[in-house]
C-alpha positions, 0 to 999 in steps of 0.5 A: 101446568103453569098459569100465566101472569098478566098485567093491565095497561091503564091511562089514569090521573089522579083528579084531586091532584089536577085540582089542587095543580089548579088551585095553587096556578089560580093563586100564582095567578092572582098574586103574580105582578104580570098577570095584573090588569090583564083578566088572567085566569083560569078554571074548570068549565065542566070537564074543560079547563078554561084559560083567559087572559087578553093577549096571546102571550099571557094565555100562554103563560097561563098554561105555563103556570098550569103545566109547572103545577101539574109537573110539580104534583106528579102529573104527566104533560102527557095527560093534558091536551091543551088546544091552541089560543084562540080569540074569543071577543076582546080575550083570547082563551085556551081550552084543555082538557085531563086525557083519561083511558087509553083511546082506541087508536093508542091501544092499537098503537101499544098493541102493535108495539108489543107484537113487534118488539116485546119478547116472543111469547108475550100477548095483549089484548085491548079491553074497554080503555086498557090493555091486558098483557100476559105471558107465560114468564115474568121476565118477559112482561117486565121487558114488556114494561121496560119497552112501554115505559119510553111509549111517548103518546099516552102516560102509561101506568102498570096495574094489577101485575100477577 
């Protein structure tokens, strides 16, 4: 009796390389002609990232600098979760913040994708943060794969496949 083989759907982001993301936008920041005298910046603030400059505009390209470092190591936009400027005294700010694990409503989504797409045969269960999928043929859950790989509301990494 053949067993079945499996494969774990995980949301995982490598945290050195979001520091080294910011790091290399602090020093964009601090040497860019534009961001002078506008008390530019940007840093970890607990889990947050914390964005400041004193216009919209500027904030913005903050988070600009930011994304273009994150793409730049390898890191998904899908994983940020930048919230919107907002006015904090004589500055306007940003909040976001590493999307880690795939959220409950996510895994149900990526669940009922696989029941109504995937191959027949092919069975997912939600476990903790990730999925498990499993399947009696290979090829099945590597069309499984195939499928996700164009899910658009979470980055998805495929782990543990046997």
């Amino acid at each position: 009796m053949a067993s079945d083989s499996t494969f774990d759907v995980v949301s995982k982001v490598d945290s050195q390389e979001v520091a080294n993301a910011m790091n290399q936008a602090q020093k964009e920041i601090a040497q860019r002609y534009d961001f002078k005298g506008v008390g530019a910046e940007i840093d970890f603030s607990g889990e947050k990232i914390l964005m400041k400059a004193n216009s919209e505009e500027r904030v913005n390209a903050v988070l600009d600098v930011f994304q273009s470092k994150l793409v730049k190591r390898g890191i998904s936009l899908k994983s940020l979760d930048a919230g919107d400027p907002f006015a904090s005294g004589k500055e306007y700010r940003i909040e976001a913040s590493i999307k880690e694990g795939i959220a409950q409503d996510v895994a149900k989504k990526i669940n009922k994708l696989i029941r109504d797409e995937a191959p027949k045969g092919v069975k997912s269960t939600i476990q903790g943060d990730e999925l498990r999928v499993s399947s009696k043929s290979r090829d099945d859950l590597q069309a499984t794969m195939a499928l996700l790989r164009d899910f658009e509301e979470a980055d998805l990494q495929f782990v543990n496949f046997r």
